[in-house]
N, C-alpha and C positions, 0 to 999 in steps of 0.2 A: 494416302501416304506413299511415299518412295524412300525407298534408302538410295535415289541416285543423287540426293543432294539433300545435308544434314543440316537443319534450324534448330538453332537451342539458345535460350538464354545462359550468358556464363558472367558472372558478376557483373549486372547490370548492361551486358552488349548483348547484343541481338546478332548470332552467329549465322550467317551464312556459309557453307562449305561444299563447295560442288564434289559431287564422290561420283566419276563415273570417268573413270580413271583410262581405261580401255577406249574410250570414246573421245578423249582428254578432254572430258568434261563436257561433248556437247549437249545441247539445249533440250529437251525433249518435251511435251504436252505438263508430262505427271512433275517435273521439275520447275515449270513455271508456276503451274497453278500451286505448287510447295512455297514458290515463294513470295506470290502475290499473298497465300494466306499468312504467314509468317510476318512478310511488311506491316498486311492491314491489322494483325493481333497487339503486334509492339507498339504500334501508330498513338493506339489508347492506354499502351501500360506507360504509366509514368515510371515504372522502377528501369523501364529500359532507355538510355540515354545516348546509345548510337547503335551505329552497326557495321559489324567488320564481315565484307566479301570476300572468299578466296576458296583454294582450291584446297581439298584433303591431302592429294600424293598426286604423281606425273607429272610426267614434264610442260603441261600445259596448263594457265589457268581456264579458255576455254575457248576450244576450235571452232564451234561456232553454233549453227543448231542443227538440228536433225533432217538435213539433206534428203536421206533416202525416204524418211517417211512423208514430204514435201511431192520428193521426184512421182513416187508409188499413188498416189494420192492424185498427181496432178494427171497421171493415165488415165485414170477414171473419173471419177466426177466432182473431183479437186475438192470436196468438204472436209475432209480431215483434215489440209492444208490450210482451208482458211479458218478454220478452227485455230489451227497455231497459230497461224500469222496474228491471229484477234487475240489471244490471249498472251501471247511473248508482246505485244504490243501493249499490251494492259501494263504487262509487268514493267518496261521501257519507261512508261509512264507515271507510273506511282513510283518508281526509283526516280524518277526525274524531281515530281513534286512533294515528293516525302520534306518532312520538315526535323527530322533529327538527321544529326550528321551521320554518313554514308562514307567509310575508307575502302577502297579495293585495293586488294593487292595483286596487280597486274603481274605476274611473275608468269615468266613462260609465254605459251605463244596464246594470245589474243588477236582474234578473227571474226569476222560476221559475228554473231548470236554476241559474245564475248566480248566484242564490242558494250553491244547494248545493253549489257547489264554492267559497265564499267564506267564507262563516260558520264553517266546520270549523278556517280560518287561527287561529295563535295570535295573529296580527298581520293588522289588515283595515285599509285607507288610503285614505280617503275623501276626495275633492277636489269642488271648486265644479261638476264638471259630472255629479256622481255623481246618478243617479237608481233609487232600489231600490224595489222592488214586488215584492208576490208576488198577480198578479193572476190568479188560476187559476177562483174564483168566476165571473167572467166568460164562461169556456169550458166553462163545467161541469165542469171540474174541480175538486181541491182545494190547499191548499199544502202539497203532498211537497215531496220532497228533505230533509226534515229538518224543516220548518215545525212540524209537531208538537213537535219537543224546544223549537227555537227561541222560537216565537211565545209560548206562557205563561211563559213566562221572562224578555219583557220589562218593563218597567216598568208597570205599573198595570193597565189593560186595550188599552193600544195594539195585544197581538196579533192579541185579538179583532177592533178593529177591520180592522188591516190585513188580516186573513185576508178577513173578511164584504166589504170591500170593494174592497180590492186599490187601496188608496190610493196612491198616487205620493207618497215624503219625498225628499228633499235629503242634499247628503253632511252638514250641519249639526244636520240630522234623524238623520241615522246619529251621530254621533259624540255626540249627548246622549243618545240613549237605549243607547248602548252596541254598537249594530251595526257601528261603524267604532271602532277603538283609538287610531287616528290621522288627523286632518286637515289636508291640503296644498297648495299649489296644483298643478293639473296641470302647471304651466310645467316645474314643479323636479323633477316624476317623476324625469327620465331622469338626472339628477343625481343623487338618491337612491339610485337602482341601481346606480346609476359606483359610489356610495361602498360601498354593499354589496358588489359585486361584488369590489371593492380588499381589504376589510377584512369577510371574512367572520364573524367572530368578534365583532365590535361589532355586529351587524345592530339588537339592540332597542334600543344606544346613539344609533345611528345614527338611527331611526325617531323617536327622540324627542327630536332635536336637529335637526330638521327639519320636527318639526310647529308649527302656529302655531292661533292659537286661531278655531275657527268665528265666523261669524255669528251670530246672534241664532238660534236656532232656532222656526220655526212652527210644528213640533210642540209643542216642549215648550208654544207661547201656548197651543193647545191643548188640551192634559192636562189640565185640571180636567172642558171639557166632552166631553171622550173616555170620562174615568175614570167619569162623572156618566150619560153617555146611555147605553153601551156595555156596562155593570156586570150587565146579565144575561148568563147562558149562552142562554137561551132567545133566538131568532133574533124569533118575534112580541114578545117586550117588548121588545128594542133598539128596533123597527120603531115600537111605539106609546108608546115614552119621545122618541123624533124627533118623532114625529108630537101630542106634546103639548106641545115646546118649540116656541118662537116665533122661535127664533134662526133667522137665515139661515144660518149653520152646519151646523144642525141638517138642516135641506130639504135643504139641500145631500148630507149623507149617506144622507138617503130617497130624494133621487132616484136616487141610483148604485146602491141596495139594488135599487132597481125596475128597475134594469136585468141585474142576477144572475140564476144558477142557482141558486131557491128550495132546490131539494134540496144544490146544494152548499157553500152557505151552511149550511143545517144539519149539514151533515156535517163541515164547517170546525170548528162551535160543540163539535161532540162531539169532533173529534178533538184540537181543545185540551185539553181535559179529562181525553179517554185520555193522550196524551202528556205532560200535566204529570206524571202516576200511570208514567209508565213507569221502570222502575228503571235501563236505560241507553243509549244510545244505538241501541247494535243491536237491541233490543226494539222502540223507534220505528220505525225503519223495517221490520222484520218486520211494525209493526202498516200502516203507509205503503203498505204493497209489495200486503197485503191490499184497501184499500181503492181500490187502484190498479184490480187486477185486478177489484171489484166495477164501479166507476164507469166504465171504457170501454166495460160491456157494458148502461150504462143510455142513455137515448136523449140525455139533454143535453151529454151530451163531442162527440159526434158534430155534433149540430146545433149546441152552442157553435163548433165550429171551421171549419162549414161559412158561418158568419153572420160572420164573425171576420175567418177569414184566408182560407178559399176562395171564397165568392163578395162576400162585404165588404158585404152589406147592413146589417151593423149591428143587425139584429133577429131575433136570435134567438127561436123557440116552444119557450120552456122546457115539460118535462113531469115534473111537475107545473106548470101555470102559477102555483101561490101558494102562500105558505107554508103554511098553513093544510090545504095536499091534500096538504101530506108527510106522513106518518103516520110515527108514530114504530117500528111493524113497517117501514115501509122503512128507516127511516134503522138501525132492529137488522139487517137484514137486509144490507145493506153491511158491517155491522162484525163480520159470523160471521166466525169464521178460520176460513182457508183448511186444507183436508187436509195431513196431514202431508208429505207427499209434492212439495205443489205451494208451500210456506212457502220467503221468502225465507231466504237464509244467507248469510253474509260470505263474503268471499274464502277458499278453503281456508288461505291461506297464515296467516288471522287466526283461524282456527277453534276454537282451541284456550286 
């Protein structure tokens, strides 16, 4: 048991509540496996008839997962890493396939880990202070937790982008391109809840008689020169289609490229591509869970999170330093699957 993240039944809903507020919410071992068991307990109770995700207090629903104990892990002999990556993937999973309905309330910032426990909702509720990123490019990593099924799924080339460069959108951002189902203001959350909580049975009536229509969305002003610059798979022609438009837009996106992990930008570009090809969910993260265990044992996870979040220079020594020295034997070489033996698998309980 943890109190870093509270499950309760409360009149017929199945309470999720991230409590690790100082962390703003990230994802931890003891917090997945809280809520892999909590899914798989409601799964059989019939008196529980949905489930509401969200966060207790801070200003984030949740930043993502637990970085350092990843980074620390991956020094040494990287098992307690792939221990999470196996189990936050489980959990990704059985949120995915669950067969009662699932509301998140995206409120705050949503990132890696946060992602993946959000997306999988039948019902995702995006308000004015929502901020979603899947910013793993940066750390040398990639965007797991599902980002694979996710990201080629959405509208035009937006995934690409947000994978390459781990763009920061708005909850009005979310709701036009389909990551949020519903948008609200945060005032009226705990409102919204009252009334679910009251009338379990209306929950999607409810959600949509409560929503009010976004802002002008800056993404979507966007979309033409997202769909226009971003239209390759190849990681060097996005770089020299920016690099041949004049737009301040455009620079704008070359310069945040210039601050990535060359390699994990390429591997972002490829696993779009495997994951659009995947035939279902648990195959993605099977293919997610492989490329986990390749990339914490290359050097820019490591010094991404040492430049990042442990000693906060902000300058990371990618290695490869340029896209151009990734070779595409490396980036095959990351996407060999894994031995029989060592391949993620869902929860027993879903196995079949």
């Amino acid at each position: 048991m943890t109190d870093q993240v509270l499950t309760f039944i409360e009149n017929n809903i199945g309470r999720i509540r991230l409590n690790r507020p100082k962390a703003i919410h990230a994802l931890t071992p003891a917090m997945c496996d809280a809520i892999n068991n909590a899914l798989l307990a409601w799964r059989s109770d019939d008196s529980v008839t949905a489930v509401i995700i969200d966060h207790a207090e801070g200003r984030g629903f949740c930043a993502g997962g637990d970085i350092a104990l990843i980074a620390n892990s991956a020094k040494t002999d990287c098992v307690e890493a792939e221990r999470f990556f196996h189990l936050e993937y489980q959990m990704n999973h059985l949120l995915f396939v669950y067969d009662k309905p699932i509301v998140a309330f995206i409120d705050g910032i949503v990132m890696g880990g946060g992602v993946g426990i959000s997306l999988p909702a039948r019902y995702r509720v995006a308000t004015e202070r929502t901020t979603f990123a899947m910013p793993e490019t940066g750390i040398g990593l990639f965007p797991d937790v599902g980002g694979g099924w996710y990201l080629p799924r959405l509208p035009g080339r937006v995934g690409a982008w947000l994978a390459a460069t781990g763009a920061r959108i708005d909850g009005a951002d979310c709701a036009a391109i389909g990551i949020a189902t519903h948008y609200m203001p945060s005032d009226t959350l705990g409102e919204v809840k009252a009334r679910i909580l009251a009338d379990p049975a209306n929950l999607a009536t409810i959600l949509d008689a409560a929503a009010q229509t976004p802002p002008p969305s800056k993404l979507e002003a966007a979309r033409p020169d997202i769909d226009r610059l971003f239209a390759s798979d190849k990681a060097e022609e996005i770089v020299a289609a920016l690099d041949a438009d004049s737009s301040e837009w455009a620079a704008k996106q070359r310069a945040t490229l210039a601050t990535k992990s060359p390699q994990t930008i390429k591997v972002a570009m490829r696993q779009l591509i495997e994951g659009a090809a995947q035939p279902d969910f648990a195959s993605n993260m099977a293919m997610e869970y492989g490329l986990a265990c390749a990339i914490i044992r290359r050097p820019d996870f490591v010094e991404g999170v040492r430049a990042l979040i442990f000693d906060k220079d902000n300058n990371p020594q990618w290695t490869p330093a340029t896209l151009e020295e990734v070779s595409d034997a490396m980036i095959d070489a990351i996407f060999v699957a894994l031995p029989a033996d060592k391949q993620w698998t869902p929860l027993p309980a879903l196995a079949t």
